[in-house]
N, CA, C and O of each residue as an XYZ file, in Angstrom:
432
protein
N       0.848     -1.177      0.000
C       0.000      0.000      0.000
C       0.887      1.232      0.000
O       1.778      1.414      0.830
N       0.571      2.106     -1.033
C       0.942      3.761     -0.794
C       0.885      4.634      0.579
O       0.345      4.094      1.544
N       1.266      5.591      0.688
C       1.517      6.649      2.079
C      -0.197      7.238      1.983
O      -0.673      7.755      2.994
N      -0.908      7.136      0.924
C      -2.363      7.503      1.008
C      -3.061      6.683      1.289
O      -3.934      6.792      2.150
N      -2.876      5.883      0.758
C      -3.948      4.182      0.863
C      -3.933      4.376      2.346
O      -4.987      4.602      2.939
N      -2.616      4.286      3.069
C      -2.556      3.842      4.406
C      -3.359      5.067      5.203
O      -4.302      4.785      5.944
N      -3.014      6.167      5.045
C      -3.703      7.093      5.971
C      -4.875      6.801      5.725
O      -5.536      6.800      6.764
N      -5.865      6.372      4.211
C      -7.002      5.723      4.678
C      -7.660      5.015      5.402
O      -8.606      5.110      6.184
N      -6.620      3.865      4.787
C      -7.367      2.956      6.053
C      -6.721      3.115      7.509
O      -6.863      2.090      8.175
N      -6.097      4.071      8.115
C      -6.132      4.501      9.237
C      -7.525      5.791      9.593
O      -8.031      6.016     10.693
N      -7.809      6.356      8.461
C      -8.920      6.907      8.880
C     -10.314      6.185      8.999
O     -11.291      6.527      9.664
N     -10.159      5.188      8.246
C     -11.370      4.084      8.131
C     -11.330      3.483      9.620
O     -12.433      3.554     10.163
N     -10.192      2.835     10.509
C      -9.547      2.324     11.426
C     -10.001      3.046     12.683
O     -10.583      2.375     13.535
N      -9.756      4.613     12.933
C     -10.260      5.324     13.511
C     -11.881      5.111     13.889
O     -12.551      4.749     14.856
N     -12.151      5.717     12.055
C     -13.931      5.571     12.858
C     -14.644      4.713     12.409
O     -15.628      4.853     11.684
N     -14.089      3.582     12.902
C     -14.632      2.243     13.154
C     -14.445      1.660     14.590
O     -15.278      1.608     15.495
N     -13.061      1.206     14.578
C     -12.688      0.334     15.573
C     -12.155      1.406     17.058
O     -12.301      1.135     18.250
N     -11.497      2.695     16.413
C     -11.049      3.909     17.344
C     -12.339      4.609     18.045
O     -12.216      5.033     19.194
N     -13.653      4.737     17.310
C     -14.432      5.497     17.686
C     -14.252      6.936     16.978
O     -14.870      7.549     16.108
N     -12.886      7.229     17.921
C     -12.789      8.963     16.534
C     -11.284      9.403     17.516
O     -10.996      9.187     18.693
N     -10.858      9.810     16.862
C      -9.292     10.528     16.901
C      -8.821     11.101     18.238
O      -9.974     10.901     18.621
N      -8.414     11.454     18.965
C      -7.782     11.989     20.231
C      -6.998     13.193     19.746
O      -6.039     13.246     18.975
N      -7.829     14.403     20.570
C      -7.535     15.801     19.762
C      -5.665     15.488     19.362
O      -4.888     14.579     19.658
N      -5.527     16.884     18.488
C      -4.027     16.697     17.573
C      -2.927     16.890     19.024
O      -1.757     16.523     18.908
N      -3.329     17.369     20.092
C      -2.172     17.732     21.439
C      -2.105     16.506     21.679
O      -1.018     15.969     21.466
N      -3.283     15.639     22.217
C      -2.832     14.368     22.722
C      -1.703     13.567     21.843
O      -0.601     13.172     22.222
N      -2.325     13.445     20.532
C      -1.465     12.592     19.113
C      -0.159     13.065     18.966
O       0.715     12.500     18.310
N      -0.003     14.422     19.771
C       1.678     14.860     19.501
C       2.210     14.374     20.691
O       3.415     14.166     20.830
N       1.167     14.133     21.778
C       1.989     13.693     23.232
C       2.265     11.944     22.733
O       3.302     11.365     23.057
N       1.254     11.317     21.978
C       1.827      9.995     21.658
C       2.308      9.554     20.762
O       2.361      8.332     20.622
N       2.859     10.482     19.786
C       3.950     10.132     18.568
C       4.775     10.246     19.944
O       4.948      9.109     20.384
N       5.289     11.133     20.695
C       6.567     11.273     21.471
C       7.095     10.663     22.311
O       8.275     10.763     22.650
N       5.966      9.686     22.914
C       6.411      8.877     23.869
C       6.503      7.594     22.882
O       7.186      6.616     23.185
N       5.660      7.684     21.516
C       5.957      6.204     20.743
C       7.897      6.325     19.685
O       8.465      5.354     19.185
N       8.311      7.491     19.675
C       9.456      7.766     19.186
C      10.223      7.248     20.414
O      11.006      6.412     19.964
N      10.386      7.339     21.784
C      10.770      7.212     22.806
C      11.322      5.795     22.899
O      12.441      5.361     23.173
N       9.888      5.081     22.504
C      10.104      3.749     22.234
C      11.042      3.003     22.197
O      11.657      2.177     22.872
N      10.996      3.856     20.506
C      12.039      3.398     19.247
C      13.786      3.957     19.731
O      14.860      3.555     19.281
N      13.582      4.735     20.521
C      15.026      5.054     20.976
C      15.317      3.831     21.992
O      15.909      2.780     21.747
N      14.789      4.224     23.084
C      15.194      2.864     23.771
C      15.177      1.510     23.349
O      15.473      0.537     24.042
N      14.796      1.514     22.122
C      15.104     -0.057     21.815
C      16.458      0.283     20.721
O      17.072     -0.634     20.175
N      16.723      1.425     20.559
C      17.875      1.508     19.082
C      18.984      1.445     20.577
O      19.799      0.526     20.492
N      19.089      2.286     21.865
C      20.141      2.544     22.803
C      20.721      1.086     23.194
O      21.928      0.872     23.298
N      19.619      0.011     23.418
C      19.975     -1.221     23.477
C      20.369     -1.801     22.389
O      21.485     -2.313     22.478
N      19.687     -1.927     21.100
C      19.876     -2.778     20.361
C      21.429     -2.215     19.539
O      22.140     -3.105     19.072
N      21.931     -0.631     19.385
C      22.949     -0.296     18.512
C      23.950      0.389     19.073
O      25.082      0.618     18.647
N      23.120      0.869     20.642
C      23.848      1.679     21.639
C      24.679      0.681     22.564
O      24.967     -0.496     22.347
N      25.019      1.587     23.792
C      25.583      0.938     24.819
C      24.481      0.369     26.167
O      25.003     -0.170     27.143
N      23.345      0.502     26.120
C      22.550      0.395     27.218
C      22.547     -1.156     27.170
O      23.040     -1.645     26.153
N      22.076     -1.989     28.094
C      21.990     -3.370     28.116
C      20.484     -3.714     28.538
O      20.008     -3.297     29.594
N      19.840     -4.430     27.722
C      18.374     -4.512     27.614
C      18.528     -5.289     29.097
O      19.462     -5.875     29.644
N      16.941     -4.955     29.520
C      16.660     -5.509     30.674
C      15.399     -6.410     29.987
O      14.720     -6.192     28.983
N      15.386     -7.598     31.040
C      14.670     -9.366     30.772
C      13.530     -8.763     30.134
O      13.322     -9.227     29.013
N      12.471     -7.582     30.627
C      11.324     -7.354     30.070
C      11.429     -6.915     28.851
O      10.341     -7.019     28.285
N      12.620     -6.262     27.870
C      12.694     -5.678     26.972
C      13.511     -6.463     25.816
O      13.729     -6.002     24.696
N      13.917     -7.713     26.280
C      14.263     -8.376     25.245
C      13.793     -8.676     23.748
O      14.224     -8.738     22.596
N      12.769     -8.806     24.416
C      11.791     -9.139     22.689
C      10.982     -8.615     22.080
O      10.199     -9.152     21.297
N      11.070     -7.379     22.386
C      10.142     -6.272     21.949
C      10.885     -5.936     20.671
O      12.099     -5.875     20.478
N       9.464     -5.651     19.512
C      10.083     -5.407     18.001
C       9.840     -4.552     17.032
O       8.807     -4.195     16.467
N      11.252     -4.207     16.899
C      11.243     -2.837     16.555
C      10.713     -2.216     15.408
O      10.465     -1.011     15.377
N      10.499     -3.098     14.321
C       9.687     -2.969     13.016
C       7.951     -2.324     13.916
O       7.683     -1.156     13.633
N       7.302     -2.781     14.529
C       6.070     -2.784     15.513
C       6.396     -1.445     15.959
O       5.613     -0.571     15.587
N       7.328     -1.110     16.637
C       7.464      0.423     17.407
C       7.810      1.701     16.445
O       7.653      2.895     16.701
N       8.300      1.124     15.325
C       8.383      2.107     14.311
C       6.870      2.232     13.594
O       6.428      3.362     13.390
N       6.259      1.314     13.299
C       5.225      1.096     13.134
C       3.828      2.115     14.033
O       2.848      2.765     13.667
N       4.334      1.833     15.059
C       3.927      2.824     15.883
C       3.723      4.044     15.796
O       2.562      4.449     15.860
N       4.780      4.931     15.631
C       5.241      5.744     14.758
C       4.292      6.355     13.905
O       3.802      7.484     13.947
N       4.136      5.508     13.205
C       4.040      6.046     11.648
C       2.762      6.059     11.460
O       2.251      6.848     10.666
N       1.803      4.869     12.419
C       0.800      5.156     12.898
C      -0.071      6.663     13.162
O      -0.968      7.210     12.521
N       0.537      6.966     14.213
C       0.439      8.036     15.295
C       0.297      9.231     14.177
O      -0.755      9.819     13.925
N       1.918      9.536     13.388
C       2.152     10.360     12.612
C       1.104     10.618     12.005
O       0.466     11.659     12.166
N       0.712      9.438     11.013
C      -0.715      9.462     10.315
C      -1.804     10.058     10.679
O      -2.514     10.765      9.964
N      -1.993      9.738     11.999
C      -3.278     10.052     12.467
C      -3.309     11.775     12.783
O      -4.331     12.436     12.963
N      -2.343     12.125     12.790
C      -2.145     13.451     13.053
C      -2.415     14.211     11.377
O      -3.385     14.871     11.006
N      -1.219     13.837     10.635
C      -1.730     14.234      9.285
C      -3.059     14.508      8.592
O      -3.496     15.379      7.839
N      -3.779     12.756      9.495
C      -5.026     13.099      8.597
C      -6.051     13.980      9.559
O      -7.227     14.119      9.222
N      -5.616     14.469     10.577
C      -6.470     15.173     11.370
C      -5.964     16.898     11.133
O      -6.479     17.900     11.631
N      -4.835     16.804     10.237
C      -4.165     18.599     10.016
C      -4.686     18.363      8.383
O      -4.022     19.214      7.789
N      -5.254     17.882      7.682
C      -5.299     17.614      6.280
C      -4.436     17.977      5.817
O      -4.301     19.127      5.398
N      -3.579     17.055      5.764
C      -1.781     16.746      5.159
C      -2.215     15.379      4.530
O      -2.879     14.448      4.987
N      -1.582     15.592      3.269
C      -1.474     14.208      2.219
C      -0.029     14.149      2.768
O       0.571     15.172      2.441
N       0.940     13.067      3.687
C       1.891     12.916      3.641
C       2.596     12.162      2.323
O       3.788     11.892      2.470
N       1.872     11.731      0.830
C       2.642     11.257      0.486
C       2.834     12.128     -0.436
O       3.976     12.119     -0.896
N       1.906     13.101     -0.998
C       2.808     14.739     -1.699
C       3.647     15.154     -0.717
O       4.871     15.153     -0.852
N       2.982     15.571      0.430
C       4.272     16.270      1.200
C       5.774     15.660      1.590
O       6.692     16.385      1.972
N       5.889     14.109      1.424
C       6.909     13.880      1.151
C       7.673     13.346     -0.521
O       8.778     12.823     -0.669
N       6.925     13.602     -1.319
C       7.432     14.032     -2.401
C       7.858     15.268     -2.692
O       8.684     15.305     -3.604
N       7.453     16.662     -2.035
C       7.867     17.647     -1.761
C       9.181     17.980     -1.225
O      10.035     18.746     -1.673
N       9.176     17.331     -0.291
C      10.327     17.587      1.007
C      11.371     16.831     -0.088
O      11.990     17.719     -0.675
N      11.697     15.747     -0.469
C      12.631     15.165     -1.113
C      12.968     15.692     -2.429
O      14.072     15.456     -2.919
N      11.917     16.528     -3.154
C      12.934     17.226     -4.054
C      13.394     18.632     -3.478
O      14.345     19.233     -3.979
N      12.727     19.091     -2.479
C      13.501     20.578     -2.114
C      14.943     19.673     -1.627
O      16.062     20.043     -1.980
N      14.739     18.570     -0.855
C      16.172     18.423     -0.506
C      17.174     17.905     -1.428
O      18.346     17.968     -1.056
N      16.887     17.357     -2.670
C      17.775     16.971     -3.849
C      18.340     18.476     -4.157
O      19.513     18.735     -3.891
N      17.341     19.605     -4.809
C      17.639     20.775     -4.959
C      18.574     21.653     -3.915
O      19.519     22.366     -4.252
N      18.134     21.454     -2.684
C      19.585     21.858     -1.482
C      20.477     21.512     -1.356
O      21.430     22.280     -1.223
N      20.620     20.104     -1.332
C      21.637     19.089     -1.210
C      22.518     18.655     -2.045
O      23.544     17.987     -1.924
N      21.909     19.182     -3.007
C      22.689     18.164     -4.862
C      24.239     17.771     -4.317
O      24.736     16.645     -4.312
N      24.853     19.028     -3.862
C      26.442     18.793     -3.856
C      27.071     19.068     -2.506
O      28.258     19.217     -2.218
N      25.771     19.105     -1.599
C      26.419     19.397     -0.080
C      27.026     17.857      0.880
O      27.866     17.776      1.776
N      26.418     17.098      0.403
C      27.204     15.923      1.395
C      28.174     15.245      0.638
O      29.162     14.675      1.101
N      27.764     15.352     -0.873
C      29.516     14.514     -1.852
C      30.862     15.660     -1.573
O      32.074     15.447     -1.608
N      30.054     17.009     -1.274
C      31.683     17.358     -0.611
C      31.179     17.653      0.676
O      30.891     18.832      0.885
N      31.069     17.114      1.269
C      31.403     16.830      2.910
C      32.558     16.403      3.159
O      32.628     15.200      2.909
N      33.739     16.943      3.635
C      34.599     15.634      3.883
C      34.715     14.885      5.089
O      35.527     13.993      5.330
N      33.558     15.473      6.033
C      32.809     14.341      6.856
C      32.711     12.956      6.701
O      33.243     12.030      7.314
N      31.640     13.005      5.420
C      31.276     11.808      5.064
C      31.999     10.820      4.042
O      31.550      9.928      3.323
N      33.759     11.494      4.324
C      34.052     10.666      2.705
C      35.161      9.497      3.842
O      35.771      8.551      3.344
């Protein structure tokens, strides 16, 4: 499925099985604690932290998932097509970027 398809059927998802959306403050308080997530499982899984017994098997495809969820639900509650707006964002950044990170000599 496309970045539209999906915000559909997250809006279908909503007012069906959700009932109806949790104003846009709450949805920014739970993208943040669901990004939170995804950190504490990247600090263990790529970092130095050492998972504890309850956090072993928690998965991270699911918490990103999470994510993107949340995100959605916000989009479709600001009427944002995220998948123009990220066709947008990626050519302003081709157009900014063209020649800023091949001479980085950061990254070489």
């Amino acid at each position: 499925m496309n970045i539209t398809e999906a915000q559909k059927k997250i809006d279908k998802w909503i007012s069906t099985i959700g009932v109806r959306y949790f104003d846009p403050m709450t949805n920014t308080a739970l993208l943040m604690e669901e990004v939170g997530e995804v950190a504490r499982i990247m600090a263990r899984k790529y970092g130095e932290q050492s998972y504890k017994k309850s956090d072993e098997h928690i998965d991270l495809g699911d918490e990103m998932a999470d994510v993107l969820f949340v995100l959605m639900c916000l989009a479709n509650q600001c009427d944002i097509n995220l998948e123009q707006a990220l066709i947008k964002n990626l050519d302003k950044k081709t157009k900014r970027d063209a020649t800023r990170h091949t001479e980085n000599p950061k990254l070489k």
